[in-house]
N, C-alpha and C positions, 0 to 999 in steps of 0.2 A: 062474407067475402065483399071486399069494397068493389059498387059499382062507378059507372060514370056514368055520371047528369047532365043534362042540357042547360049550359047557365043561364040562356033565358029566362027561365024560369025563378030564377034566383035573382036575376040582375036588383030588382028593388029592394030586397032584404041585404046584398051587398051592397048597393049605394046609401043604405041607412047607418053602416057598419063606420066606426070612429075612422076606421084606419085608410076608407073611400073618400070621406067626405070634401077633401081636397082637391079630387080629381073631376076633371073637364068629364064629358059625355064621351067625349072622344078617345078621350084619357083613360074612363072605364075599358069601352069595348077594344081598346088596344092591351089593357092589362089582362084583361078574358082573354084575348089570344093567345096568351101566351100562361094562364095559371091553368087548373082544371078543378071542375066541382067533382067531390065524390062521395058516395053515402054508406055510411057504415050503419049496419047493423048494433043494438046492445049488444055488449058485449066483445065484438070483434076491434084484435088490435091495429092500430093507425100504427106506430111506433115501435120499436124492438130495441130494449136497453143495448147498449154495443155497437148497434151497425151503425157504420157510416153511410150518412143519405142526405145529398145535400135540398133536401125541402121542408119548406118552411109554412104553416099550415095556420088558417085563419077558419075560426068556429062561426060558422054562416047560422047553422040551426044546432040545437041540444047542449050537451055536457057530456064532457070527456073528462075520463080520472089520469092524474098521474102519477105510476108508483114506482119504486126501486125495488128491486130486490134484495136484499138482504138477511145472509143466515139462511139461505130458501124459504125466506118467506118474503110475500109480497108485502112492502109496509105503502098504504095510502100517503103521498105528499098532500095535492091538492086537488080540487075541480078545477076545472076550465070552461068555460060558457062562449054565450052567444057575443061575437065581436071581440074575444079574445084571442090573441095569436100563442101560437109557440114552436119550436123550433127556429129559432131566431139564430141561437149559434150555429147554426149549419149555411146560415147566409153569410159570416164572418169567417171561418174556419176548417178544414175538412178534421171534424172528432167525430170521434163515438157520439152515439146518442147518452145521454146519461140516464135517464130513464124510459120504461113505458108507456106508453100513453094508449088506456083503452076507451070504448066509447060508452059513456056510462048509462046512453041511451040512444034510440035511433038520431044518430047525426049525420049532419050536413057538411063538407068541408070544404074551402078551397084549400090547392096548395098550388105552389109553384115555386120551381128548381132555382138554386143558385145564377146558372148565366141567363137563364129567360129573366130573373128581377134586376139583374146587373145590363142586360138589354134594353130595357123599360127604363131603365135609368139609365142609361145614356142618351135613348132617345125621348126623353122627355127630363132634362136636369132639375130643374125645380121643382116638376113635381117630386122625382125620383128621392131630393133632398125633403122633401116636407115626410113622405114616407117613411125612409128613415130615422128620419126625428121620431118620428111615431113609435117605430122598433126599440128604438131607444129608451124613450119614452116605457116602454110597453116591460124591458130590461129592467131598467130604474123602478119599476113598480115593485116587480118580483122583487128585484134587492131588499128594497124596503120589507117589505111582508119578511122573507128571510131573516133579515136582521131585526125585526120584530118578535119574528117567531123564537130566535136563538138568546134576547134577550130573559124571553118568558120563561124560559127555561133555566137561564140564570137564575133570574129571581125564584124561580123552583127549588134549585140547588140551595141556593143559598138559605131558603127560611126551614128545608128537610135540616142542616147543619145545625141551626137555631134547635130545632126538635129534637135529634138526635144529643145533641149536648145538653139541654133540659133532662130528657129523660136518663143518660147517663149522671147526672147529680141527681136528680130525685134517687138514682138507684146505689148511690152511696159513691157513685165515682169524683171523680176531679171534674 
């Protein structure tokens, strides 16, 4: 069951985090006001494929898995680590979650909702725009890996065809 943490305690491992390091002193303890730390147990899910929830969640301490379901069964995407964000489209959009995200060991998290980051960035615009950049930025990464990962798999397809046709002529065919 996720608790809630005192972010004092956390404030230095967040002001080390890529996605802080823009922000004034000031800057932090206004964005703590308005996020929350909370700590998951292994195991215990952050995330639920489906639901709509518009927060978006920055890995303070540990690794969180994230999977899909598919066919009833759980298929593993990726990890996620220390200073990596996700739920990013829930800060753009009211969707579904598209997948799970469980904690693949005792974690540490911030998150914070839709209009408290839309608040913070009003009241504060540059930083608010440097932030974003970052999410973006943080977007732009995942894309790449995806379109990496989906080329791989091209190249898979394509040299199993090499194979399959091989062995279809070794075996007397066209």
């Amino acid at each position: 069951m996720q608790r809630e943490a005192e972010p004092e305690q956390y404030l230095e491992a967040i002001r080390a985090l890529l996605l802080f390091r823009p922000l004034s002193e000031n800057e932090v303890q206004r964005f703590m006001q308005r996020a929350e730390i909370l700590t998951f147990q292994e195991g215990e899910r952050i995330v639920a494929e489906g639901e709509i929830d518009p927060s978006f969640f920055v890995v303070i301490r540990g690794t969180v898995s994230v999977m899909v379901n598919q066919e009833q069964n759980e298929v593993f995407i990726c990890s996620i680590g220390e200073g990596d964000v996700f739920g990013e489209a829930a800060m753009f959009m009211k969707v579904k979650r598209t997948a799970d995200v469980v904690a693949a060991c005792d974690a540490v998290l911030l998150r914070i909702e839709r209009p408290e980051l839309m608040g913070f960035i009003k009241d504060f615009p540059t930083t608010g725009n440097k932030l974003l950049m970052l999410i973006i930025y943080s977007l732009l990464r995942k894309l790449r890996d995806a379109n990496q990962e989906l080329a791989f798999e091209r190249r898979a397809d394509i040299q199993q065809d090499d194979v399959d046709s091989l062995v279809a002529q070794l075996a007397g065919g066209s």
